[in-house]
Structures are given as C-alpha cells and as structure tokens.
mmCIF file of the C-alpha atoms, coordinates in Angstrom:
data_MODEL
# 
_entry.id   MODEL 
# 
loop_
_atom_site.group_PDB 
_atom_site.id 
_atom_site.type_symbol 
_atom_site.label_atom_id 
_atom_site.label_alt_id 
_atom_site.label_comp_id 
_atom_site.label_asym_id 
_atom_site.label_entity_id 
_atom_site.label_seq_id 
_atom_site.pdbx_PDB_ins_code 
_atom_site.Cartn_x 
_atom_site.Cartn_y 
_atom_site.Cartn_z 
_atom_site.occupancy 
_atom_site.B_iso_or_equiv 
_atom_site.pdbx_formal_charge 
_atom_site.auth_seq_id 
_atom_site.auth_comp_id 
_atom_site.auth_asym_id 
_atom_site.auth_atom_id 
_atom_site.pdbx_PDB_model_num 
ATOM 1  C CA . UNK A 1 1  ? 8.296   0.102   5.870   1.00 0.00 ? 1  UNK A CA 1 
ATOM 2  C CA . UNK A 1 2  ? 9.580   3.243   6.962   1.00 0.00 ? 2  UNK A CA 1 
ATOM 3  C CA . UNK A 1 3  ? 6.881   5.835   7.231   1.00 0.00 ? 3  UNK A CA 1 
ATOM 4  C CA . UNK A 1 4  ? 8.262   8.620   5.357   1.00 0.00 ? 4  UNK A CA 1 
ATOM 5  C CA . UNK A 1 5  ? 8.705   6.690   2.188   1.00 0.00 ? 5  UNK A CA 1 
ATOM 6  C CA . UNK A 1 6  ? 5.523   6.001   1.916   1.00 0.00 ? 6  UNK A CA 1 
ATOM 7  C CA . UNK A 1 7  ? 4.407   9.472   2.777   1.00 0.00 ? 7  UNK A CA 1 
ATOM 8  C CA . UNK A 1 8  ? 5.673   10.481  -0.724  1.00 0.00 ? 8  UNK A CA 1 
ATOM 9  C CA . UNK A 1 9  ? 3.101   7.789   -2.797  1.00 0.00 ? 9  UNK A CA 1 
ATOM 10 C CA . UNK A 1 10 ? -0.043  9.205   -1.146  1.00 0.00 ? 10 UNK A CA 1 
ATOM 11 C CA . UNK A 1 11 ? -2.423  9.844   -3.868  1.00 0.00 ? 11 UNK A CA 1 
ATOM 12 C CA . UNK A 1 12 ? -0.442  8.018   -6.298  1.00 0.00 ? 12 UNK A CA 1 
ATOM 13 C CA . UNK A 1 13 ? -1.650  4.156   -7.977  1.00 0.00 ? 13 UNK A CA 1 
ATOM 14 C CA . UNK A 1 14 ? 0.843   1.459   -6.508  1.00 0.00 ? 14 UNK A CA 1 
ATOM 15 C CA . UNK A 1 15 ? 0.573   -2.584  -6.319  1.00 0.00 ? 15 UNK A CA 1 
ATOM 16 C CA . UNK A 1 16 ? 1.892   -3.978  -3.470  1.00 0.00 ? 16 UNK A CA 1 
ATOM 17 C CA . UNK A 1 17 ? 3.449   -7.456  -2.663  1.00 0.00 ? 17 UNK A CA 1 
ATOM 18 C CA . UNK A 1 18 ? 2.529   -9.055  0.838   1.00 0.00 ? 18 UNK A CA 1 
ATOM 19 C CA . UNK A 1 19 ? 4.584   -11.245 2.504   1.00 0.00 ? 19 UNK A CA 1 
ATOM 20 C CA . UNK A 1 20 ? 3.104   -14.579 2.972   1.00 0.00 ? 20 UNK A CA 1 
ATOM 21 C CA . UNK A 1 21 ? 0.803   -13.845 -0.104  1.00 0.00 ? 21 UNK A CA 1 
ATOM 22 C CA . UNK A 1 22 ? 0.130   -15.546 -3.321  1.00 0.00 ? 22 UNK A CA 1 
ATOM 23 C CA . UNK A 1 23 ? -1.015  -12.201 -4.682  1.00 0.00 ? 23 UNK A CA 1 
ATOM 24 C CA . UNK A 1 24 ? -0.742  -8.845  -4.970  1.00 0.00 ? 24 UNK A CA 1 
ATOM 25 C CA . UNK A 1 25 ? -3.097  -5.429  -4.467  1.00 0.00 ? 25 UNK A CA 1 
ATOM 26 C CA . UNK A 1 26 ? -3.091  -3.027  -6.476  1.00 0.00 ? 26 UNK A CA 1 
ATOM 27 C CA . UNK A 1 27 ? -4.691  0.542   -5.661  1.00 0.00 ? 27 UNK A CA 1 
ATOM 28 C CA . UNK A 1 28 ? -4.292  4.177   -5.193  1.00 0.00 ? 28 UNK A CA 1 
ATOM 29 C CA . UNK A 1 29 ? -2.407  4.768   -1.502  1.00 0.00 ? 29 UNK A CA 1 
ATOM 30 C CA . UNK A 1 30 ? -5.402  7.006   0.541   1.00 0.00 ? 30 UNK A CA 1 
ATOM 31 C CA . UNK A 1 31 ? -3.178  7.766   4.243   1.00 0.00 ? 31 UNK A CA 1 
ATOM 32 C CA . UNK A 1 32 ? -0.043  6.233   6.535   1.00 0.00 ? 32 UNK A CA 1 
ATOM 33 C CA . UNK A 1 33 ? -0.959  6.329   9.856   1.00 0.00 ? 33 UNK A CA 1 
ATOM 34 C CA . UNK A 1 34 ? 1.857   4.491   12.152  1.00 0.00 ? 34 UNK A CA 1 
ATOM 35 C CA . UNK A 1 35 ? 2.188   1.517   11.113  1.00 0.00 ? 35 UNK A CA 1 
ATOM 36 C CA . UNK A 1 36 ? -0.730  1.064   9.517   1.00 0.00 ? 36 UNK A CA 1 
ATOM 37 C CA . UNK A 1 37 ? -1.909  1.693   5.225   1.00 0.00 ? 37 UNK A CA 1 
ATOM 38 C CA . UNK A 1 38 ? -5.157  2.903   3.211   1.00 0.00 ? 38 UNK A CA 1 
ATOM 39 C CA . UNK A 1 39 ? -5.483  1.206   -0.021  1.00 0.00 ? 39 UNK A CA 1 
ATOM 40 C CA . UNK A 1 40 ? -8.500  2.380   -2.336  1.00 0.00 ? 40 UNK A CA 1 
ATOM 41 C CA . UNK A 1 41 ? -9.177  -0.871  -5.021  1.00 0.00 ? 41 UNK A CA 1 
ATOM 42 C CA . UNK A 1 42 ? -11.974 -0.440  -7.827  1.00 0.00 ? 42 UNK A CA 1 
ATOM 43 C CA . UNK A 1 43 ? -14.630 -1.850  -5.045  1.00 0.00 ? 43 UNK A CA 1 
ATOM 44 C CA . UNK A 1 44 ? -13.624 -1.905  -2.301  1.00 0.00 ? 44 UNK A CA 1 
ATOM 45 C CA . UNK A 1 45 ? -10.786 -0.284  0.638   1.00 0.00 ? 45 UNK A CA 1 
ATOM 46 C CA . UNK A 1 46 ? -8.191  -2.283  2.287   1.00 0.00 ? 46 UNK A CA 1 
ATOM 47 C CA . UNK A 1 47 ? -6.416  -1.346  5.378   1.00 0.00 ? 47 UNK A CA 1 
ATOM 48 C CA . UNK A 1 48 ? -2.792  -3.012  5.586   1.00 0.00 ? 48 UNK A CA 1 
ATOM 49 C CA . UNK A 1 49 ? -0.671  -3.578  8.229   1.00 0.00 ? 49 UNK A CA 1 
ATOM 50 C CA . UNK A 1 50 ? 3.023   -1.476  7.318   1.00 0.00 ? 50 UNK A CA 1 
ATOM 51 C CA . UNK A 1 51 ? 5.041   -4.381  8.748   1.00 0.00 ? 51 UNK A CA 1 
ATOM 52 C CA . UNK A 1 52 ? 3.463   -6.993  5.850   1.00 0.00 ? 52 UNK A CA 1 
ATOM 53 C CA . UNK A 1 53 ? 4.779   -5.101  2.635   1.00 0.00 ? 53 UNK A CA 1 
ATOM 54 C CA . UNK A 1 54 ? 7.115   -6.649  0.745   1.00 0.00 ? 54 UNK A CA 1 
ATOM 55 C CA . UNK A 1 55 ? 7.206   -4.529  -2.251  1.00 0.00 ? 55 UNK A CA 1 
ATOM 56 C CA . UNK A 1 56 ? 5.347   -1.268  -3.601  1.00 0.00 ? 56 UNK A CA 1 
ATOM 57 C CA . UNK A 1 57 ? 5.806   -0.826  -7.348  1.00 0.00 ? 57 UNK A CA 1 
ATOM 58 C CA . UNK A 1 58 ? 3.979   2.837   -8.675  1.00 0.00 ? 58 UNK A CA 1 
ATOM 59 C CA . UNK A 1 59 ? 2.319   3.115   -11.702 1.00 0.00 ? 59 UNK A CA 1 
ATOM 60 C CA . UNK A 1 60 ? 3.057   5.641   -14.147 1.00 0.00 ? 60 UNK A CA 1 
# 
C-alpha cells in the first residue's frame, strides 16, 4: 500500500480488509511509518503491517 495514499486518511475513521482474514478492523488511522500502520479501535490499538491490506473503505 503505497505510503502516500495513506498519508491522506490520517485522522480520518476507515475499516480495513486483511488479506488472509475472515474479518475486518475498523478504526480511526493514528500514523504510517514505512511499511508499517496505527489503528485506534474503541479499546484497544492495533499496529498493521502495510503489505497485509487488502482494502481501506473511509467513513463519512
């Protein structure tokens, strides 16, 4: 996922589709840094690896 792309949903509430996963997270994007992504849930923060994303839908 190319870095710059995902510069522009910082801040904003996404869900996003990992490959190899029956599910989905859904979250506001924190930071990109390399390859690497900050997802704030309701309880808790996930750190995802850039090359897993399948998809990134953002909420309006």
């Amino acid at each position: 996922m190319p870095k710059e792309m995902l510069q522009e949903l910082i801040g904003k509430d996404c869900i996003i589709t990992i490959f190899n996963d029956f599910g989905s997270i859904q979250g506001k994007l924190i930071t990109v840094e390399e390859n690497w992504i900050k997802v704030e849930e309701k309880k808790k923060v996930r750190i995802i690896n850039g090359d897993m994303i399948k998809d990134i839908s953002v909420l309006k």
